[in-house]
TORMIDO-582938 format. One record per residue (C-alpha): y, x, z; residue in three letters. Coordinates in steps of 0.25 Angstrom, whole numbers, padded with zeros to 4 digits, always signed. Example, Ala and Ser with C-alpha at 12.3 -4.5 7.8 and 13.67 -1.06 7.14 Angstrom:
-0018+0049+0031ALA -0004+0055+0029SER 
***
This chain:
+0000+0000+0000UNK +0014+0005-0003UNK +0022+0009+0007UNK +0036+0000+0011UNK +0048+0000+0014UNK +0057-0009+0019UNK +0071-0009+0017UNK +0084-0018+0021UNK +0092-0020+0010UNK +0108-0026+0011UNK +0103-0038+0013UNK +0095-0035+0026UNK +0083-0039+0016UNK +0069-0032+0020UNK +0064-0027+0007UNK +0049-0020+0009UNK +0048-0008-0004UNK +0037-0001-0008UNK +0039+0015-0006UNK +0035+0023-0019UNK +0026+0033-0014UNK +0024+0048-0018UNK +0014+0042-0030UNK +0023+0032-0036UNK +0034+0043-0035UNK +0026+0052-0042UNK +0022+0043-0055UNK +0037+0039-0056UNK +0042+0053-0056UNK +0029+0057-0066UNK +0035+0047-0074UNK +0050+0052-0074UNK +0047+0066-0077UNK +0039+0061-0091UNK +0050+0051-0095UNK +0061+0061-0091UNK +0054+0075-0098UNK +0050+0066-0110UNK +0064+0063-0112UNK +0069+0075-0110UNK +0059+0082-0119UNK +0061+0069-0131UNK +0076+0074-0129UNK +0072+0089-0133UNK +0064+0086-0143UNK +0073+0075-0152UNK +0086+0086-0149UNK +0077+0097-0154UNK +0074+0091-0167UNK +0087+0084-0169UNK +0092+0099-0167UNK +0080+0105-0177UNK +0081+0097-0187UNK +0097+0096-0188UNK +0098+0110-0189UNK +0085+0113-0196UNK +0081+0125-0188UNK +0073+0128-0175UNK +0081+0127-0162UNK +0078+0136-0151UNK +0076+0127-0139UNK +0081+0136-0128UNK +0092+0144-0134UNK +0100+0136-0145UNK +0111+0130-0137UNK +0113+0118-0145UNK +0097+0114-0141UNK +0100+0116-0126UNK +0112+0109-0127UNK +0108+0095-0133UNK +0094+0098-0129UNK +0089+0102-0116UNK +0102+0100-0108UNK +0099+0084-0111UNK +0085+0087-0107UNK +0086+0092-0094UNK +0097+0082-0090UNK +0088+0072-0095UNK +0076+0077-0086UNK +0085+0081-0073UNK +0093+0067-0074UNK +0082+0057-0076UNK +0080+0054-0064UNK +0094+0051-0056UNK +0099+0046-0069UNK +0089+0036-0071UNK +0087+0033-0056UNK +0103+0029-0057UNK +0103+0020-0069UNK +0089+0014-0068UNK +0093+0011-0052UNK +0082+0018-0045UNK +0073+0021-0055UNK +0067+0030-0067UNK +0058+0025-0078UNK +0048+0033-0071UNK +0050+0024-0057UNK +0050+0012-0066UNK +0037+0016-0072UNK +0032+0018-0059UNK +0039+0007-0051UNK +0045+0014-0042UNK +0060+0012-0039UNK +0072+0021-0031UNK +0079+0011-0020UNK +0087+0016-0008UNK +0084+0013+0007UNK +0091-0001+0003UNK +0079-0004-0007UNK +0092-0004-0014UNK +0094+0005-0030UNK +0100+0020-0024UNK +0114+0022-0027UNK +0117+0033-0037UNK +0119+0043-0027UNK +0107+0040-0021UNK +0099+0042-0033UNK +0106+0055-0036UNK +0104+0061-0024UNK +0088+0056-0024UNK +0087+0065-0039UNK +0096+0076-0033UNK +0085+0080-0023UNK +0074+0080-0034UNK +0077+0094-0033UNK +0073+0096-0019UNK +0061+0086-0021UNK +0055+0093-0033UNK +0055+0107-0026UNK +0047+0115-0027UNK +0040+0108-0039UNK +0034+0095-0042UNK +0042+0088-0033UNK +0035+0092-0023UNK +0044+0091-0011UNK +0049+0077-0015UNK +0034+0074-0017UNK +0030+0079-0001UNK +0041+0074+0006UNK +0038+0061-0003UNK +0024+0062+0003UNK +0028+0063+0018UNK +0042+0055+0018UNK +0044+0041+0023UNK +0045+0032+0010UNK +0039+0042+0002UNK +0053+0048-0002UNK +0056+0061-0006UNK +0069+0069-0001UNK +0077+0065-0013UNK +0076+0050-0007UNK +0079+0056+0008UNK +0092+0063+0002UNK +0097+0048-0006UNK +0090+0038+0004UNK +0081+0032-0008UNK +0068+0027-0010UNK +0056+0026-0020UNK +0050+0012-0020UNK +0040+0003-0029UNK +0048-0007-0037UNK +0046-0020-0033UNK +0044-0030-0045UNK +0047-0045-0043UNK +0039-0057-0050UNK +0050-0060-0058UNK +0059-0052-0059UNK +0060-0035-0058UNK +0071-0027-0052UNK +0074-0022-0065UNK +0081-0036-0067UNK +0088-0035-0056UNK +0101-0026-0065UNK +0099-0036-0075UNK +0100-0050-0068UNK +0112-0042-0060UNK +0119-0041-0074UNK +0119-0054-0076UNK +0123-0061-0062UNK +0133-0058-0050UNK +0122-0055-0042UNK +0120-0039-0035UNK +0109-0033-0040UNK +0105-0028-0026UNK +0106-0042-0024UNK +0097-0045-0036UNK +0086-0036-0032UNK +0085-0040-0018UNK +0083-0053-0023UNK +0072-0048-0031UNK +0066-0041-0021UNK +0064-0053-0014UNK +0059-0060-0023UNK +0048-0048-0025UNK +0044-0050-0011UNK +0046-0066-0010UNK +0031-0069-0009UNK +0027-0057+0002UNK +0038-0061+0011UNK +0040-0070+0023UNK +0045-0084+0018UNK +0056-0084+0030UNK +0062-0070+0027UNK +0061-0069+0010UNK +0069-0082+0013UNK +0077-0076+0022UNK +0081-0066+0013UNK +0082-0073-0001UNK +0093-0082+0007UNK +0099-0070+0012UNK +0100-0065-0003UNK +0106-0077-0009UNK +0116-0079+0001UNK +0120-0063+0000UNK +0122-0067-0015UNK +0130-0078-0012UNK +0119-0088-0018UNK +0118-0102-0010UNK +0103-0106-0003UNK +0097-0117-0009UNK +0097-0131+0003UNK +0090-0130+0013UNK +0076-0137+0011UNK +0063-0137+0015UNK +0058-0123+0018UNK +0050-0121+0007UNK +0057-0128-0004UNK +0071-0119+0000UNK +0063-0106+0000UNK +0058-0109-0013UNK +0074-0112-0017UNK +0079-0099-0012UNK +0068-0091-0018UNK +0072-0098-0033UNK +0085-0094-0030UNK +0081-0080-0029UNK +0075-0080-0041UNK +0086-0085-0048UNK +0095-0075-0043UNK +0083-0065-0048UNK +0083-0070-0063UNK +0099-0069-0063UNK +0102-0085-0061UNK +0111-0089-0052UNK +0105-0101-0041UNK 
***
């Protein structure tokens, strides 16, 4: 079984999140490190022959100045910047974590500001001493919440995505386009939803009446108990799909 966490969020809300442990952190750094040197390497290869057959000669790929440039310049900022520049626009994640399902959140639950993701990728350098990543893989071994000391240094965490029966947390940016909601408001909604079932009939209800009065939506009438919790639960998922109740 995975281990938890369970954090408070803004709202005073209990969310329980599954930690990513050493192995799910491994397959989704595996995963990086192809994307990224294949995109690096494609980059080398499509400005080398753009550059060979332009000038119809062999280019020397270490000491013509021209092929250093345009060529592996791109390359290495391509490889060393994958990972905090992705982990910033995608919110917390790479291509490699979306593959693998994990996600980065901050002891909120909540995306990691910028700064927070910077500082995390900064000290890849400490983690990945002396090779392999083999400090960050040791002290992720041994550290509570399976975190290496990059996440120590920016306060982050590396969790399992949580996937609702309707709706993803990748819809959460789009809904938020479209409406006045928040979107930390919009995926704490979501996440409710994704726990709606496992939880206590008394406290999701508590909650989701919390949530909707936090976003200035108005409580169905009260009725009989069962009939008023399966109102407030359709409200939910209406301000999930982007719909105002």
């Amino acid at each position: 079984m995975d281990d938890q966490i369970t954090i408070q969020s803004a709202d005073a809300t209990a969310l329980s999140i599954a930690i990513a442990g050493p192995g799910s952190r491994s397959y989704a750094f595996l995963l990086d490190w192809h994307i990224r040197f294949v995109v690096a390497a494609a980059w080398v290869l499509i400005v080398y022959l753009v550059l060979k057959f332009s000038n119809g000669t062999e280019l020397d790929l270490f000491t013509n100045s021209a092929w250093t440039s345009v060529t592996w310049i791109p390359a290495l900022l391509i490889y060393f910047l994958y990972h905090p520049v992705l982990e910033v626009l995608m919110h917390g994640r790479t291509p490699g974590k979306r593959m693998a399902g994990v996600r980065i959140v901050d002891l909120n639950g909540r995306t990691p500001s910028i700064g927070a993701l910077v500082l995390r990728n900064m000290f890849r350098l400490v983690d990945s001493l002396p090779s392999l990543y083999m400090i960050g893989f040791t002290v992720c071994l041994f550290s509570k919440n399976a975190v290496r000391i990059g996440d120590m240094a920016a306060g982050t965490l590396l969790v399992k995505e949580q996937h609702a029966t309707t709706s993803d947390l990748e819809q959460v940016s789009l809904i938020g386009k479209n409406t006045d909601y928040a979107p930390e408001h919009l995926e704490l909604v979501n996440s409710l939803l994704s726990r709606w079932k496992d939880m206590d009939s008394s406290k999701r209800l508590a909650l989701a009446e919390k949530m909707l009065k936090k976003m200035s939506i108005a409580l169905p009438p009260q009725t009989a108990a069962h009939t008023y919790g399966n109102s407030v639960y359709e409200k939910l998922v209406a301000v999930q799909q982007g719909i105002k109740p």
